[in-house]
C-alpha positions in Angstrom: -9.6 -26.9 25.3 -12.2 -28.9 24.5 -15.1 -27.1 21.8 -17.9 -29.0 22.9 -17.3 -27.2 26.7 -18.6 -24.2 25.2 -21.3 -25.7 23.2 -24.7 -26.4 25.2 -27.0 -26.5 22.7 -25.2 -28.2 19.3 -28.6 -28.8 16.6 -32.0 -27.1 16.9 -34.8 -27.5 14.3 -37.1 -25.2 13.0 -34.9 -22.2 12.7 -35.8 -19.3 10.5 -32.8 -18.2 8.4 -33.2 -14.3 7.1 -29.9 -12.9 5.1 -29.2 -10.9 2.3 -30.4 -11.5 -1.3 -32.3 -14.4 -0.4 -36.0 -15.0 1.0 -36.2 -16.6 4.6 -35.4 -19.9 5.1 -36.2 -22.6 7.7 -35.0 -25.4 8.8 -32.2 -27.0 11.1 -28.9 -25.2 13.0 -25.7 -26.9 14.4 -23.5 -25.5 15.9 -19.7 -26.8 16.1 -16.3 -25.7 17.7 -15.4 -23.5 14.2 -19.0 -23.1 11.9 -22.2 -22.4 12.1 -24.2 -24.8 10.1 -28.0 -24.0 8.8 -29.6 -26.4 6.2 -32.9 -25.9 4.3 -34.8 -29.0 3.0 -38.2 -27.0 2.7 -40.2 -28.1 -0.6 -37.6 -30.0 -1.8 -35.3 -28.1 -2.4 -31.5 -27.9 -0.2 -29.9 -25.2 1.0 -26.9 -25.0 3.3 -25.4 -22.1 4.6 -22.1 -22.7 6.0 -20.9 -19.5 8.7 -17.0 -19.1 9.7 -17.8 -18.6 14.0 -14.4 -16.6 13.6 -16.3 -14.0 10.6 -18.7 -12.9 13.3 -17.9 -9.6 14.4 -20.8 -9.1 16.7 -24.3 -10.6 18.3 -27.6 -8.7 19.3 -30.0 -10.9 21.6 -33.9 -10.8 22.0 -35.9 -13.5 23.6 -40.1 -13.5 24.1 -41.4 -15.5 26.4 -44.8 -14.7 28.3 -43.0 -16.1 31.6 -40.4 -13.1 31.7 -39.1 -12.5 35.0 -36.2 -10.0 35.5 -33.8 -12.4 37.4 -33.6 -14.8 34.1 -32.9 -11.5 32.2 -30.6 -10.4 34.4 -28.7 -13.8 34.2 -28.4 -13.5 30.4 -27.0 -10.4 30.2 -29.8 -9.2 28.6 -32.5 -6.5 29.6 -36.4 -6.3 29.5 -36.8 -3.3 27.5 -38.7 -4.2 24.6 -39.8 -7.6 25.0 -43.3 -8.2 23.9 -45.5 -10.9 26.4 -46.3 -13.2 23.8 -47.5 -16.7 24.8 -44.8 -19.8 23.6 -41.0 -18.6 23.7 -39.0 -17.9 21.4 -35.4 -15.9 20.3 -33.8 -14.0 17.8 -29.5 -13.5 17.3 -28.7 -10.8 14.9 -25.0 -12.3 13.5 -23.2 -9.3 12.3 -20.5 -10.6 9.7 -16.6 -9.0 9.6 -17.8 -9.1 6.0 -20.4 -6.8 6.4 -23.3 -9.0 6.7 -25.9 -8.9 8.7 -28.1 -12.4 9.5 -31.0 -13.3 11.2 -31.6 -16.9 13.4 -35.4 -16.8 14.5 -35.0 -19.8 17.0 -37.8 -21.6 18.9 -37.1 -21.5 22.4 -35.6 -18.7 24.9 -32.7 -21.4 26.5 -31.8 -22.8 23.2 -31.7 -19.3 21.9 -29.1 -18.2 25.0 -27.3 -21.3 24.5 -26.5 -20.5 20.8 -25.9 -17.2 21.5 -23.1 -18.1 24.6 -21.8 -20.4 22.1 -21.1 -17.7 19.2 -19.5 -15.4 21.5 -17.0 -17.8 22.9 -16.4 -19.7 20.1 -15.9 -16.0 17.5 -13.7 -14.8 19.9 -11.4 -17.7 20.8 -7.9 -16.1 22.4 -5.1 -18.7 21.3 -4.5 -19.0 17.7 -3.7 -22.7 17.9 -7.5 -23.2 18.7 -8.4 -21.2 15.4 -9.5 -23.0 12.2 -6.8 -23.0 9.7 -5.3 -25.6 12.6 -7.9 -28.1 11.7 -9.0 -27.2 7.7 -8.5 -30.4 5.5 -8.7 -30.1 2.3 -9.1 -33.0 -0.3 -7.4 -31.0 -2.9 -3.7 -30.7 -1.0 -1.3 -31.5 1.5 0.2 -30.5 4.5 4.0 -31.2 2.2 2.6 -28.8 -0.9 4.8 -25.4 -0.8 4.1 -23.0 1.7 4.4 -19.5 -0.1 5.0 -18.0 -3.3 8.7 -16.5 -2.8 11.0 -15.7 0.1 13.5 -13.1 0.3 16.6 -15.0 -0.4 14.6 -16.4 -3.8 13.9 -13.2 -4.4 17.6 -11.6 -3.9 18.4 -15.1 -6.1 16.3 -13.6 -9.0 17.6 -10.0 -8.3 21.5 -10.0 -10.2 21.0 -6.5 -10.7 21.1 -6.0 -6.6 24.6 -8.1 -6.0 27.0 -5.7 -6.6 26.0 -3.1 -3.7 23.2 -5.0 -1.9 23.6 -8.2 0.3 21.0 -10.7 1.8 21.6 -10.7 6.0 20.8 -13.4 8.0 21.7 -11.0 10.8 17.9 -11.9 12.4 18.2 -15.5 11.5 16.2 -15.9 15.5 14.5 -13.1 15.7 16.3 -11.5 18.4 17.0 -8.1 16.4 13.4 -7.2 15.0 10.5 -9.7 16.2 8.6 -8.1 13.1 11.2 -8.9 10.6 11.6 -12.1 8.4 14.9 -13.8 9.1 16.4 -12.3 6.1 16.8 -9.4 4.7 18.3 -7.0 1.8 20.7 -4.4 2.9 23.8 -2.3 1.7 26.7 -5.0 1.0 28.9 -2.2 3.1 27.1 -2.3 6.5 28.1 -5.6 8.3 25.5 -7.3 10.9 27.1 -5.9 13.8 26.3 -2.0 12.3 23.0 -3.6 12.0 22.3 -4.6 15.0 23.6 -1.1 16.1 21.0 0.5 13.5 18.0 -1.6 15.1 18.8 -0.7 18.4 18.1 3.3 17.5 14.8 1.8 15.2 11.6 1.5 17.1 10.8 -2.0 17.3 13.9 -2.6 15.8 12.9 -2.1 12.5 16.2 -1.3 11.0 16.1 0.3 7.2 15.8 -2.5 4.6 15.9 -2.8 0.7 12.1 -3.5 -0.2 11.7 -2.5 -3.5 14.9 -2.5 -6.7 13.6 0.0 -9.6 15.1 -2.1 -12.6 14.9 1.4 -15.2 17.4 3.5 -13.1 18.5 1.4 -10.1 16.7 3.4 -7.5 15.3 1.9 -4.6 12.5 2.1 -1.8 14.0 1.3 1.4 11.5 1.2 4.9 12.1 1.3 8.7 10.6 2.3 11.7 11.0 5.8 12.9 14.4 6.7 14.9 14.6 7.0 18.9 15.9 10.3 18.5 14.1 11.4 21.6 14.5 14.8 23.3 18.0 14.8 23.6 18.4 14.1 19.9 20.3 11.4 20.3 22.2 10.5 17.2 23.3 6.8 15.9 26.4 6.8 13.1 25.8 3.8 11.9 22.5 4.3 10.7 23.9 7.3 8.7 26.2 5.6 7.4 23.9 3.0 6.3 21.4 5.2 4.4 24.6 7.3 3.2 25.5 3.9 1.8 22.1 3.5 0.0 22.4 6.9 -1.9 26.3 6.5 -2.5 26.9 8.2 -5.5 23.8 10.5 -6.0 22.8 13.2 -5.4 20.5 13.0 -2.8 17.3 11.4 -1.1 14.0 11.4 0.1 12.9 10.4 3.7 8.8 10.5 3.2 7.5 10.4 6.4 3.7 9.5 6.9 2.9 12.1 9.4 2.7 15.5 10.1 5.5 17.2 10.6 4.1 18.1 14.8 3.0 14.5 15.1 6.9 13.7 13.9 7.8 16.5 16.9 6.0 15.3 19.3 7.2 11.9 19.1 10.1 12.8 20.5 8.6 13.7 24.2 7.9 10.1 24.0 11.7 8.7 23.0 11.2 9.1 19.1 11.5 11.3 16.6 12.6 11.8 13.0 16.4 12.5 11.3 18.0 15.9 11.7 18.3 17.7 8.4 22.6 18.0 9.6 23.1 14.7 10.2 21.0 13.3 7.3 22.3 16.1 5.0 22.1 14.1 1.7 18.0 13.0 2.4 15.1 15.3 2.2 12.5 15.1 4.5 8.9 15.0 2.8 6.3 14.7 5.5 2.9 13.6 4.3 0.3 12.8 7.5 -1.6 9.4 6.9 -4.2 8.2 9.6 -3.6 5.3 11.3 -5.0 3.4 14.3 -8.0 4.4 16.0 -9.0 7.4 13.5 -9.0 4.9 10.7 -11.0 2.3 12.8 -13.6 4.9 13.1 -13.5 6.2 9.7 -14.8 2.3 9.0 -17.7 2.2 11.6 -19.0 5.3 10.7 -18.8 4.2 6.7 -20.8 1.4 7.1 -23.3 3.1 9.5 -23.8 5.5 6.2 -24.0 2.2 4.3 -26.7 0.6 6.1 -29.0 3.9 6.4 -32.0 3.0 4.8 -33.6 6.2 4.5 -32.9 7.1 1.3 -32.2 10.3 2.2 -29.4 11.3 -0.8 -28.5 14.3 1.3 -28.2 12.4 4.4 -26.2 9.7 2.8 -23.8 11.7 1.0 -23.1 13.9 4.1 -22.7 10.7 6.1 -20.3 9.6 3.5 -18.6 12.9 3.9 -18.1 12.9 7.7 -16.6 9.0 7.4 -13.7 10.7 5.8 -12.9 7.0 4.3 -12.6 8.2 0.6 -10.2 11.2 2.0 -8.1 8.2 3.5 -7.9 6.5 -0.1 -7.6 9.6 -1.5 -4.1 10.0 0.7 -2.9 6.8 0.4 -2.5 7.3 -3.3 -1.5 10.4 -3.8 1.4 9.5 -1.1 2.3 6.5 -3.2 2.3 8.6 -6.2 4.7 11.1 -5.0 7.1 7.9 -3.8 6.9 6.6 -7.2 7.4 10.4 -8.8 10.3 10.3 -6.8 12.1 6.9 -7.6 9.9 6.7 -11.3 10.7 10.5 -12.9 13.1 11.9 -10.3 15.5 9.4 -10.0 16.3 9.5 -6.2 16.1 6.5 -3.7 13.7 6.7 -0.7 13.3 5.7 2.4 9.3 5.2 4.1 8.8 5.3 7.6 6.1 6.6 10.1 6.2 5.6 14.0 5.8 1.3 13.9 6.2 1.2 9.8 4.1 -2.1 10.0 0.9 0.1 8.5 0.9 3.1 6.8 4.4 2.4 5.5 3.7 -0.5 4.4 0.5 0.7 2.3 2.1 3.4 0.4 5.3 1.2 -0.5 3.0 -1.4 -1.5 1.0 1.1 -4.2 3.8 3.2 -5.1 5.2 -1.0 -6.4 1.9 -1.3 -7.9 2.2 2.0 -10.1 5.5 1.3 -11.4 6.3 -2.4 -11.9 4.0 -4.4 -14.2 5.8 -7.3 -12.7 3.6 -6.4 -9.7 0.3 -6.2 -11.6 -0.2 -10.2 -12.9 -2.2 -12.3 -10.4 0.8 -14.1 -9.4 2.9 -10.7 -9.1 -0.3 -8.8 -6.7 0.0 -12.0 -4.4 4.0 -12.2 -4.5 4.2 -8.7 -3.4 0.8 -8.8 -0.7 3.3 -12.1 0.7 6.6 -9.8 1.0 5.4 -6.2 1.8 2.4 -7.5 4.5 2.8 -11.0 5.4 6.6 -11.6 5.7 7.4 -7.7 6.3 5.4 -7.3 9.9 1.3 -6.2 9.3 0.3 -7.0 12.5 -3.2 -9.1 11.7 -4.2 -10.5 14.6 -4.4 -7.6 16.1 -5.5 -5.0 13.4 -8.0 -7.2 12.1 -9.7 -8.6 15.2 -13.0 -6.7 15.2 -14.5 -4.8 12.0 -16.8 -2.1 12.0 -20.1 -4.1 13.8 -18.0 -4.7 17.2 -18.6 -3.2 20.5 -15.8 -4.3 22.1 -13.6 -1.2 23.2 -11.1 -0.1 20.2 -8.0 -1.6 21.0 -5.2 -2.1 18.3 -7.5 -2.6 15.4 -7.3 -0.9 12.8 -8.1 -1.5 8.3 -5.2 -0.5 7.2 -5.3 -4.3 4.6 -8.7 -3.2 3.6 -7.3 0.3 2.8 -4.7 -1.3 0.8 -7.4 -3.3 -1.3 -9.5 -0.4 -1.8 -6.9 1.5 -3.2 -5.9 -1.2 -5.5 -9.6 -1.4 -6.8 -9.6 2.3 -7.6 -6.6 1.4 -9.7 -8.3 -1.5 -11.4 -11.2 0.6 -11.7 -9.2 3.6 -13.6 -6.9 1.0 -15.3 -9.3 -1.5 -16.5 -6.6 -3.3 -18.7 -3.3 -3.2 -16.6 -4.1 -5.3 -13.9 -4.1 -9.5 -14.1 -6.5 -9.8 -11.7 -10.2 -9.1 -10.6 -12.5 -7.4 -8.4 -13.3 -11.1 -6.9 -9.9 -11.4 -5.7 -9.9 -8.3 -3.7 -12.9 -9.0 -2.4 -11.8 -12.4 -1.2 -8.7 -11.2 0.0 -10.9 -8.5 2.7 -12.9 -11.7 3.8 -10.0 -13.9 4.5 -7.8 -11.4 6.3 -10.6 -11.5 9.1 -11.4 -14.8 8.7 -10.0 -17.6 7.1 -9.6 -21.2 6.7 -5.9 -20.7 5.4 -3.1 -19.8 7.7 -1.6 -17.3 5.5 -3.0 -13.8 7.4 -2.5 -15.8 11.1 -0.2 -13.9 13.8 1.4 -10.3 13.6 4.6 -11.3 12.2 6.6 -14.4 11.1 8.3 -14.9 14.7 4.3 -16.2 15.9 3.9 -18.2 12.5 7.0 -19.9 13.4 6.1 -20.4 16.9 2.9 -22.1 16.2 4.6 -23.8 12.9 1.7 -22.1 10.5 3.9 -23.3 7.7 4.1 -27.2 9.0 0.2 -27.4 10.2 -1.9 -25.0 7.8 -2.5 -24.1 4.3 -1.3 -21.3 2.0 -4.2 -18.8 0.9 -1.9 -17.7 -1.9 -1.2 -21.0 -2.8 -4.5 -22.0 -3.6 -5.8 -19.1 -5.2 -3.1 -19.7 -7.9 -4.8 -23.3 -8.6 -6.4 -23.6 -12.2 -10.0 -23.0 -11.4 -9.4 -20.8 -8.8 -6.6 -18.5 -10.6 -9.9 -18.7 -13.7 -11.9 -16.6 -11.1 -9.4 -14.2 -9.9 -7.7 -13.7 -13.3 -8.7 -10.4 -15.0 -10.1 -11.3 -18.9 -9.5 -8.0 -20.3 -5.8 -7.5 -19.0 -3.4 -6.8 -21.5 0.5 -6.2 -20.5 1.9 -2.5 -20.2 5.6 -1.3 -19.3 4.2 1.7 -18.8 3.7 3.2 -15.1 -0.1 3.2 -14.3 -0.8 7.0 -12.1 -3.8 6.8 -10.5 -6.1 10.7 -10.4 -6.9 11.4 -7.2 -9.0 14.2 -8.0 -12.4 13.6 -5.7 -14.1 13.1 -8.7 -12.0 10.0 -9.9 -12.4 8.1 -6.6 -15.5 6.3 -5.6 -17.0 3.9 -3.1 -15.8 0.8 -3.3 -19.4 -0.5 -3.5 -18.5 -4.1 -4.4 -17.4 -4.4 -0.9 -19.3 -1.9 1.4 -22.6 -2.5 -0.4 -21.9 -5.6 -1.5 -24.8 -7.5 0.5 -27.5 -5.1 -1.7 -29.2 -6.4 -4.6 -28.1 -3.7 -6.9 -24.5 -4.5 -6.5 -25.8 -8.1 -7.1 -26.7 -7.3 -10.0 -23.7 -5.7 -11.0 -21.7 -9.0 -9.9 -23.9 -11.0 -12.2 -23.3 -8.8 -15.6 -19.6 -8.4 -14.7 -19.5 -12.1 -14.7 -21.5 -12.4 -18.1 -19.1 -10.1 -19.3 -16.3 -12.5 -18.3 -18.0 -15.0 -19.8 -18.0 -13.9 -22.9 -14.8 -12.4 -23.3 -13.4 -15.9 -22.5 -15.8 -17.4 -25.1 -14.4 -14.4 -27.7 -11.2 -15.7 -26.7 -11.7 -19.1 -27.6 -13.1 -18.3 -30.5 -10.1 -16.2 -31.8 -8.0 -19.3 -31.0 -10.3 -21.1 -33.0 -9.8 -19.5 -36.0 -6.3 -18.7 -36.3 -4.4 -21.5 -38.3 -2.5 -24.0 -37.5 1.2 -22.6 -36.6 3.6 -24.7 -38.7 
């Protein structure tokens, strides 16, 4: 496809520019195949502002023109109602942001106006991914040959000698064929063979056969995660996928099965062909069921968040009770108490688990990802948080593409999206928030990781799984997010000044008291949180200053 078919109108001049924190601007807009492009020259001074198409979540159109007729109207998709009969002609396109902003284009003329606004839509919205930017991103700084990644799972077995007496690295999905949403490796019991697992997958849905994702180094514990079994109606058994979580708990006691929903929505699952494991054929597991929402529910929990966020009544009661009724600080409040209990479990208890809900490419992946977070400081540095982000999200089967095509401004019909990432990051904030010192990394990182997951230059959150990466060879024709962020001057701005290592576990209160909004990120386009981002960066400041400083003064070692 060429861009420029989509592209009628590519510069126009004298376009007013409103957006957050800064006074209005004017000057001129381009438009190309991946960015929109406004610069400022006005007294002087010059100001670009450079616009991702893909960040743009959703477009409101309004045109004046004293020549109004109702078949031009009607053409555009657009209605009458409110259009003032003004002499001249002239548009405005409200650009609502995946990141939560909200611009304003004031643009001289109504059919350069439509034409800009054609141009967003298509261009945001583009349907194959080898069209999307990370295919054509360039930068100066590195090179298609640099390393793609930070670990993989057979460097990671590599590193584990603790796991190569009773665990083994399978190539048993080398092509994909047994779980599309697995990597091509990975970490089961050294006594089940690939043909047991193929068995397994089979009686997984999706094929998401249970695998090693997490080795507890204090007691030798482990977190294993799958998909929920296709036990259906019949309860239809499968003995080789007793035999492989027997083989996980082999010589203890017992273990835990934490199951992220409700114990009816588990029941019910099975009218549909799923299910859950029988307490007789699974004697040696517990069943702990804690219900997370997924999917639509936690879709809407967003949109209704940031409605609360941009009410500008300042109405305390009305905000809080619109905060209230989002229910999103009940979902963090959840997540972490769910990952606290599976890291009580492997942690204090002493008992392997295994996660699952229905897909276990969301919820499953959230809690395994905190409960990791709690207990390893290897986890916490800024090179551990992206490690782990690559193996429990990127190569373990988050779908993306799919949950993170619209945000909370679209009004395209709910479909699979859904923020289960930006859950994840929230979460991790309110640790870093009640942990000021454990964690290696900062606020900025978190807030850069929301942005890119929706839209990005890099090609690291691209696809649902690494069967589509492959596919469009992401690895041979893009550029690593993680990668980058670990270069010096980024890694300076994502590095937390105040961290300090602890072996201890870090265990998060979830009283509703300890949690707040995250309002780095949800208010983030407000000048008091602004403000906040500038004295949080003096602080850095001089806490790298006191740093140097110390250095300074020490004497010379001998």
């Amino acid at each position: 496809m060429e861009f420029s078919e989509h592209i009628k109108t590519a510069n126009v001049e004298d376009v007013v520019l409103r957006q957050p924190l800064h006074p209005p601007g004017r000057g001129t807009l381009c438009i190309t195949g991946h960015h929109l492009l406004f610069s400022d020259r006005e007294e002087g001074s010059w100001r670009q502002v450079l616009l991702l198409l893909r960040n743009i979540d959703a477009i409101e159109k309004s045109v004046e023109n004293l020549l109004t007729c109702s078949g031009l109207f009607s053409n555009a998709g657009l209605s009458q109602s409110g259009v003032s009969r003004l002499p001249g002609s002239s548009g405005t396109i409200t650009i609502k942001c995946k990141d939560l902003r909200v611009l304003q284009l004031d643009i001289p003329g109504m059919e350069e106006c439509l034409n800009i606004a054609r141009s967003i839509e298509t261009l945001s919205c583009l349907d194959s991914m080898s069209e999307l930017y990370p295919f054509f991103y360039r930068p100066s700084n590195a090179s298609l040959r640099d390393q793609w990644g930070l670990s993989s799972l057979e460097r990671h077995y590599s590193q584990m000698k603790e796991l190569h007496d009773r665990w083994r690295l399978s190539t048993v999905n080398r092509d994909f064929s047994v779980c599309p949403s697995y990597p091509q490796a990975v970490i089961v019991p050294k006594s089940t063979d690939d043909d047991m697992l193929e068995k397994v997958a089979k009686f997984r849905q999706g094929g998401r056969f249970p695998v090693l994702c997490y080795y507890h180094k204090k007691n030798g514990m482990v977190i294993m995660r799958s998909s929920q079994p296709l036990t259906g109606a019949n309860r239809k058994r499968c003995r080789e996928d007793e035999q492989l979580l027997q083989a996980v708990i082999d010589g203890s006691d017992k273990g835990y099965i934490i199951d992220t929903r409700s114990s009816q929505q588990a029941l019910q699952a099975r009218m549909t062909g799923g299910g859950l494991e029988s307490k007789s054929c699974y004697s040696s597991w517990k069943r702990l069921q804690r219900q997370m929402e997924r999917g639509k529910a936690l879709q809407e929990s967003l949109i209704k968040l940031v409605e609360a966020c941009g009410d500008e009544s300042n109405n305390m009661d009305r905000w809080l009770s619109k905060l209230e009724n989002s229910k999103w600080l009940s979902h963090v409040q959840t997540a972490l108490s769910t990952a606290g209990l599976l890291a009580e479990c492997v942690e204090r208890d002493g008992h392997s688990v295994l996660v699952h809900g229905s897909e276990g490419t969301d919820s499953t992946l959230l809690i395994s990802t905190l409960a990791q977070l709690i207990m390893d400081p290897s986890c916490r540095t800024l090179e551990g948080f992206l490690t782990l982000l690559e193996r429990e999200w990127v190569q373990a089967g988050h779908p993306f593409q799919q949950r993170c095509a619209h945000s909370a401004h679209s009004h395209a019909r709910l479909q699979q999206e859904s923020p289960v990432f930006l859950l994840l990051l929230d979460c991790v904030w309110q640790l870093w928030r009640q942990f000021p010192l454990a964690l290696g990394f900062s606020e900025a990182l978190l807030l850069r990781l929301a942005t890119e997951a929706y839209a990005s230059d890099y090609g690291t959150f691209l696809g649902n799984n690494q069967q589509e990466r492959c596919a469009l060879g992401v690895k041979e024709n893009t550029y690593c997010l993680f990668q980058a962020l670990l270069r010096p001057r980024e890694r300076d701005c994502y590095s937390n000044p105040l961290y300090e290592h602890t072996e201890l576990a870090i265990w998060p209160s979830v009283h509703p008291q300890s949690l707040q909004l995250w309002r780095g990120f949800f208010l983030r386009w407000t000048p008091q949180t602004h403000h906040l981002e500038e004295a949080q960066e003096e602080i850095r400041n001089m806490v790298i200053e006191w740093g140097k400083l110390a250095l300074s003064s020490c004497p010379a070692s001998t």
